[in-house]
Residue, then its C-alpha position, 0 to 999 in steps of 0.5 A: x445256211x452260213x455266209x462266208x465272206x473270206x476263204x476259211x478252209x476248216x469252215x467251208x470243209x466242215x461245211x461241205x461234210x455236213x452237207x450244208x448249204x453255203x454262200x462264199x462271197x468275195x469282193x475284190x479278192x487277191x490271186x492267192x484268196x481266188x486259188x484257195x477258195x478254187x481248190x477247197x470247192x473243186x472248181x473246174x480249171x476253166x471256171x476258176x481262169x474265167x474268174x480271174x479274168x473280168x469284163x466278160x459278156x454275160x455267159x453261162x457255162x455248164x460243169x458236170x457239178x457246178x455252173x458259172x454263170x456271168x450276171x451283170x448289175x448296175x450302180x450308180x457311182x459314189x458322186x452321183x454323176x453316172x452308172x456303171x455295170x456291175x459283173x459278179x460270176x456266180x458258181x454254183x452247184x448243189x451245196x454251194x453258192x460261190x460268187x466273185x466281184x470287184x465292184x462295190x454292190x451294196x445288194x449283196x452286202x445287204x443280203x450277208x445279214x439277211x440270210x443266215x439262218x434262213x430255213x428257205x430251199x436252196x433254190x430260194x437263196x440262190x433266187x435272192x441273189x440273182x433277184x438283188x443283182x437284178x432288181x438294183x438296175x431299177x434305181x439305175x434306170x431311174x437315174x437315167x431317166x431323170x437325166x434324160x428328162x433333165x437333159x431335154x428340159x436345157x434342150x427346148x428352153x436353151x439349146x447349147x453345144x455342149x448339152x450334144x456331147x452329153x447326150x451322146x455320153x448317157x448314150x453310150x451308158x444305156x447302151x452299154x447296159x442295154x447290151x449286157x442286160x439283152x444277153x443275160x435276158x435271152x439266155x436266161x431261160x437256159x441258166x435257170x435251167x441248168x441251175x435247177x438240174x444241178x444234183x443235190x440242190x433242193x428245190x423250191x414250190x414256187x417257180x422263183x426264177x420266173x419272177x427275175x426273168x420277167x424282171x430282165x424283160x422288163x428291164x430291157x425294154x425301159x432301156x430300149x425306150x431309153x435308147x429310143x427317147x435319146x435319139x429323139x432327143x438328139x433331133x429334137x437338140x438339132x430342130x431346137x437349135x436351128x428354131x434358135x439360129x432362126x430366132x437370131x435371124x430374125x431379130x437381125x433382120x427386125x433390126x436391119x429392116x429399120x436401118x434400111x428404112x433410116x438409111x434410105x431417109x437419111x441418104x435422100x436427104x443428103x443429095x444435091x437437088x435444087x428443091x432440096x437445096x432451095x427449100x431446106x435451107x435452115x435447120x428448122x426446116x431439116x429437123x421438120x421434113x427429115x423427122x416426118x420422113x424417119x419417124x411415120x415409117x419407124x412406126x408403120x415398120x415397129x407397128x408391123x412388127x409388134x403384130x407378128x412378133x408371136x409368129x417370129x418370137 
């Protein structure tokens, strides 16, 4: 089994007369590449136009020799910050694997040195393809959920506005995961089907396909419990923020308590009556009778205070 990584006509045609299995894979082809590899492998019109369009839904369309089936990866990107979906169209028929991408995916450039020479079924190199593409989401959603973690530790020790916008974005990344990944994983039963019926393609013993399917459900499922954990989180942003707001409240009201208390003081000391008048009539008498009067009810309020402030703080 020979790799191919660039559209040479006299191997793929020496190839196919041989009744050799292969595997062409371009990444980022130019029009003209795409054209010729079409008409070396006889690609149906509508398979070849779906290839020169991106950004479709997972799908598979079934030709009287071959199959397109749209598979969706992930990666996370070079800086490290986010993920995103990976679309590779596979073309596949009895002697032959033709896979086209744009994206970078370092699975696929893994298997280049991995399968040559293997004296494995046809099945099985296809099985390895769809079982790489599949298997790099699991780094994925391990990223994501270390952001998710890392997003809820800021939430309950210091809720901020700005940690609400970025919960909303890893949203939107799940979910625009979550989506790909539940269509390729209920339609996946058909593909392998249609896969395993093409004429010509030597068969494994082993049910491999089964193994990617269950793959995709696993998947799937840590996705929607990934979804599920980032609306908790929203809600848990909004209580945690509102127990702030409370916590500033209080602490206000902590402080309004004993200017109440020392105004109060004060403002009774400043009115005109005749026993005030008579009897505070130096200094000394003004610092005794206004320093008992401010200081016991500062320390029966701080007193107070100090014994609730677990329930408060």
């Amino acid at each position: 089994m020979e790799v191919l990584t660039t559209v040479d006509a006299e191997r793929v045609a020496a190839l196919r007369e041989r009744d050799e299995f292969f595997w062409l894979d371009l990444a980022a082809p130019q029009p003209e590449a795409l054209e010729a590899a079409g008409a070396l492998l006889h690609l149906h019109p509508l398979a070849l136009e779906d290839s020169r369009e991106f950004s479709q839904r997972p799908k598979l369309d079934v030709y009287p020799d071959a199959v397109l089936f749209v598979y969706w990866s992930g990666r996370i990107t070079d800086d490290g910050a986010n993920v995103e979906p990976v679309e590779v169209h596979l073309h596949i028929s009895g002697g032959w694997l033709f896979t086209v991408r744009h994206a970078e995916c370092l699975v696929l450039d893994a298997l280049h040195d991995e399968l040559p020479g293997s004296q494995e079924s046809e099945e099985y190199v296809i099985y390895r393809v769809l079982d790489a593409l599949t298997d790099a989401i699991y780094p994925v959603i391990d990223h994501l959920e270390a952001r998710i973690d890392g997003i809820e530790s800021e939430v309950l020790h210091d809720p901020r506005q700005p940690q609400l916008g970025r919960i909303h974005r890893l949203k939107q990344e799940v979910q625009q995961l979550h989506r790909r990944l539940l269509a390729q994983r209920d339609q996946f039963s058909q593909a392998s089907a249609a896969i395993l019926s093409l004429p010509g393609l030597t068969l494994s013993k082993r049910e491999y396909f089964r193994d990617v399917g269950d793959h995709l459900v696993q998947l799937t499922g840590e996705l929607q419990r990934q979804l599920d954990d980032l609306n908790t989180l929203t809600s848990t942003f909004f209580n945690a923020n509102a127990t702030r707001l409370n916590r500033q409240a209080t602490r206000l009201t902590v402080i309004a308590t004993f200017f109440l208390v020392w105004t109060l003081v004060t403002s009774f000391f400043g009115q005109n009556f005749g026993w005030l008048t008579d009897h505070i009539d130096s200094f000394a008498a003004f610092v005794l009778y206004e320093g008992i009067t401010l200081v016991i009810p500062t320390i029966l309020a701080g007193i107070y205070f100090w014994r609730r402030r677990e329930q408060w703080w």
